[in-house]
C-alpha positions as CSV (number, residue, x, y, z in Angstrom):
1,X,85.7,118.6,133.7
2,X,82.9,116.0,133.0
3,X,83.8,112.4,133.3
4,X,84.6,110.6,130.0
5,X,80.8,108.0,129.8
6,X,81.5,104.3,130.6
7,X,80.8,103.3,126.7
8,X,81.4,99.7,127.3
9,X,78.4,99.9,130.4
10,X,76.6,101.6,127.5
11,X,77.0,99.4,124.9
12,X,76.4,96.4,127.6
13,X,73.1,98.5,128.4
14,X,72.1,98.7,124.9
15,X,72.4,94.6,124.3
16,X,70.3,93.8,127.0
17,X,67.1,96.0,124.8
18,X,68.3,93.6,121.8
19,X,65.0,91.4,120.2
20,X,65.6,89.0,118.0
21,X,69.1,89.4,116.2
22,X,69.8,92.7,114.3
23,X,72.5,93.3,111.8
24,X,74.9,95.6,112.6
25,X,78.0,96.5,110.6
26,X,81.2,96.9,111.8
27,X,83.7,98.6,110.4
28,X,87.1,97.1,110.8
29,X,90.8,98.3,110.4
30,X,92.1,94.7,110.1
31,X,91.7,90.8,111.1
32,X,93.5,90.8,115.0
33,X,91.5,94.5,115.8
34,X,88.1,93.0,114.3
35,X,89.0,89.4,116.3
36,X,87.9,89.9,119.9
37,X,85.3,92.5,118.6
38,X,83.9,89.5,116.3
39,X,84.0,86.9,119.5
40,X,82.1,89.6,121.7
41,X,79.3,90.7,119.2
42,X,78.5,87.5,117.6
43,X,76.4,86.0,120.4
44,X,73.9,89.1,119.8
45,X,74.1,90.2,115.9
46,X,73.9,89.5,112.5
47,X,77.3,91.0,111.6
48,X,78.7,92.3,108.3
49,X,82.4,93.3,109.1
50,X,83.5,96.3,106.7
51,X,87.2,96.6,105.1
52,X,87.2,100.1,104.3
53,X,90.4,101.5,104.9
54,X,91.8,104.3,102.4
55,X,94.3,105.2,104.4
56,X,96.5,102.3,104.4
57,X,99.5,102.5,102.6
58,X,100.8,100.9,100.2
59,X,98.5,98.9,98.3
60,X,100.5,95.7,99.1
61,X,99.5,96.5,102.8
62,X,95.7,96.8,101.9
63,X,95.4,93.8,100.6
64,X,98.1,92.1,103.3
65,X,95.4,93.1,105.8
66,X,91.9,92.3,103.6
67,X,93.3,88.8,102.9
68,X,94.0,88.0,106.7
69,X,90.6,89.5,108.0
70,X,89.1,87.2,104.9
71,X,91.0,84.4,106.9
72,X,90.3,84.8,110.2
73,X,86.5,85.3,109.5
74,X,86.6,81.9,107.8
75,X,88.5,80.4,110.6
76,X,86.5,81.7,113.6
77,X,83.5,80.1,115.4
78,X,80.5,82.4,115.2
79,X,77.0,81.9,116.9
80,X,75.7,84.1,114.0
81,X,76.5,84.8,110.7
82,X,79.3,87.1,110.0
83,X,79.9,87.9,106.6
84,X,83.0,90.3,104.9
85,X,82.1,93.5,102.6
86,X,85.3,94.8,101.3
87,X,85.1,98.3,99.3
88,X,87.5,99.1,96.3
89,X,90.8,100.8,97.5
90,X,91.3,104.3,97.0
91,X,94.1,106.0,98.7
92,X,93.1,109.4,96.9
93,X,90.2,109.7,98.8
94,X,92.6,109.9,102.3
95,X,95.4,111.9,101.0
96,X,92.9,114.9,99.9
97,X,91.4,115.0,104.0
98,X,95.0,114.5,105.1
99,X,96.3,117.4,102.8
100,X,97.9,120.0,105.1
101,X,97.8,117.9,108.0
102,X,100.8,115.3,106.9
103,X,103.3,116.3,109.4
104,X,100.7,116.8,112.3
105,X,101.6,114.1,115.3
106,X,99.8,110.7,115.7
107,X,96.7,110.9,117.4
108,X,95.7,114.7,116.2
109,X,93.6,116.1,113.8
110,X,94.5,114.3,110.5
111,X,93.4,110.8,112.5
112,X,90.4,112.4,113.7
113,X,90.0,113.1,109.9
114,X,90.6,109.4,109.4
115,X,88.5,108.1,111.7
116,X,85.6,110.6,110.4
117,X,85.7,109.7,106.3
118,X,85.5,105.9,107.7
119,X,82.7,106.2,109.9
120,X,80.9,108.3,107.8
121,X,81.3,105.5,104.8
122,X,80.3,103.2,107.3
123,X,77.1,104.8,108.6
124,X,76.2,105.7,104.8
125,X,76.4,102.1,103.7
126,X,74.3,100.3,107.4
127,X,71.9,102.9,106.1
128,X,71.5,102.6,102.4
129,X,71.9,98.7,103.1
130,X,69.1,97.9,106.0
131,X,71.3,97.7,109.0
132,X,70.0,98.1,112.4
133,X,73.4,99.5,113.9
134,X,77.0,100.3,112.8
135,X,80.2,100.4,114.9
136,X,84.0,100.5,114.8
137,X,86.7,98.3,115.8
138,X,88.7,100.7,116.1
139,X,88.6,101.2,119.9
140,X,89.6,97.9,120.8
141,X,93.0,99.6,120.4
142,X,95.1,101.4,123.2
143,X,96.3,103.9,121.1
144,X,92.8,104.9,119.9
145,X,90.9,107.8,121.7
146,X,87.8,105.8,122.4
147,X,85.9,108.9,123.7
148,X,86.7,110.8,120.1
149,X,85.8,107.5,118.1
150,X,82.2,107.3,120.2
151,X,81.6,111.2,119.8
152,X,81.6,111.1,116.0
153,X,80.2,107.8,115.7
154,X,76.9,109.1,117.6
155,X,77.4,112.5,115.6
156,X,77.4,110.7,111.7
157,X,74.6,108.2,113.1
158,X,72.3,110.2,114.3
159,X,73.2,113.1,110.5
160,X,73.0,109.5,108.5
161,X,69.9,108.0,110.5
162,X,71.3,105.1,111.2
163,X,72.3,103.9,115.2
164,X,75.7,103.7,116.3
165,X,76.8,100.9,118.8
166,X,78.5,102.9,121.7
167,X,81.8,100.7,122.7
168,X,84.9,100.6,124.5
169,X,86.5,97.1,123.4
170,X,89.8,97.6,124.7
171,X,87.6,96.8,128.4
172,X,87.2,93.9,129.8
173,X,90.7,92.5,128.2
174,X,89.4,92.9,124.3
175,X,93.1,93.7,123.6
176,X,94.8,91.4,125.5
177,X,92.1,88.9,123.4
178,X,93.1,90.2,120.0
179,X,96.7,89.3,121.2
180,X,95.8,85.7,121.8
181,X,93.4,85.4,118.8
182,X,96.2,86.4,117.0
183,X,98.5,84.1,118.3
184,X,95.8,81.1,118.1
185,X,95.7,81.9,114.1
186,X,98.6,83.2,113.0
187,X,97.2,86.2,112.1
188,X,99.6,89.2,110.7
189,X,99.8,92.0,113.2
190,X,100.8,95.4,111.6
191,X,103.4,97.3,113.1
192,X,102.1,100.9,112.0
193,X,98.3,102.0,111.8
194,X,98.2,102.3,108.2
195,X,98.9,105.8,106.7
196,X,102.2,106.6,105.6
197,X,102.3,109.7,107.9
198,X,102.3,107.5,111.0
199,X,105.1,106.7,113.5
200,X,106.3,103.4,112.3
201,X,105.4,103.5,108.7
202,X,108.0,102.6,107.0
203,X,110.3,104.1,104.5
């Protein structure tokens, strides 16, 4: 069996070719994912974070989680500009990939569904918008398959011709740091990943 890549030695790699300071967007599930993620890039890029999330449910949720990444990027010392891009909420557009798959466990197909409509929005719009790069936050988290998340970001970047930032940010402590970012602004942390076919959404 090969050996899952090192994607945080890769992405550390891939800063060290940086000139100048490129924009990069990064998709983001919410405010405490997108903190340490935030703290680590800014030094290097010109970052737009992107709230697209169409699986979150309900509504309320959404906008629970779009108002506290708004926060937090207002709160937070950057070395660069990071600005917020948030796109209209449509859960539609998640139920019809997740049709068929709602009682599949956490973790299976319908998330790597998930994770491929998001990244695919994300690489469209770094494209169509002049971006250098586009990434995820999404793998700051334990519960995330890191090695699925880099495998379709790399596969929609190189269809959408746009350059995905390989990463790992659970190393190196990124989610031990999203706890204490958290804690240091009183940022809301979710109990359940979004949809409301996960294991702690609730009733």
């Amino acid at each position: 069996m090969d050996r899952d890549p090192n994607y945080n030695l890769l992405m550390e790699r891939e800063l060290k070719t940086l000139t100048g300071t490129p924009r990069l967007l990064l998709h983001s599930c919410c405010g405490p994912c997108s903190s340490s993620v935030l703290e680590r890039l800014s030094p290097y890029f010109d970052l737009t974070v992107l709230y697209y999330n169409p699986n979150i449910y309900p509504r309320a949720e959404f906008e629970k989680r779009l108002s506290e990444q708004r926060r937090l990027i207002a709160a937070m010392p950057f070395e660069n500009p990071v600005e917020l891009v948030s796109l209209p909420y449509d859960h539609g557009e998640f139920l019809q990939i997740a049709r068929g798959m709602e009682q599949v466990r956490e973790g299976g197909a319908r998330c790597e569904r998930c994770f491929r409509l998001r990244l695919t929005c994300a690489a469209r719009y770094a494209r169509e918008h002049g971006f250098a790069y586009f990434t995820t936050t999404l793998s700051v988290s334990p519960h995330k398959d890191s090695r699925l998340l880099n495998r379709l970001g790399a596969e929609i970047g190189e269809r959408e011709g746009i350059a995905f930032l390989h990463a790992d940010f659970k190393k190196r402590g990124g989610f031990d740091r999203t706890t204490a970012l958290s804690a240091q602004y009183a940022l809301y942390r979710q109990t359940y990943c979004g949809c409301e076919f996960s294991t702690n959404a609730p009733e």
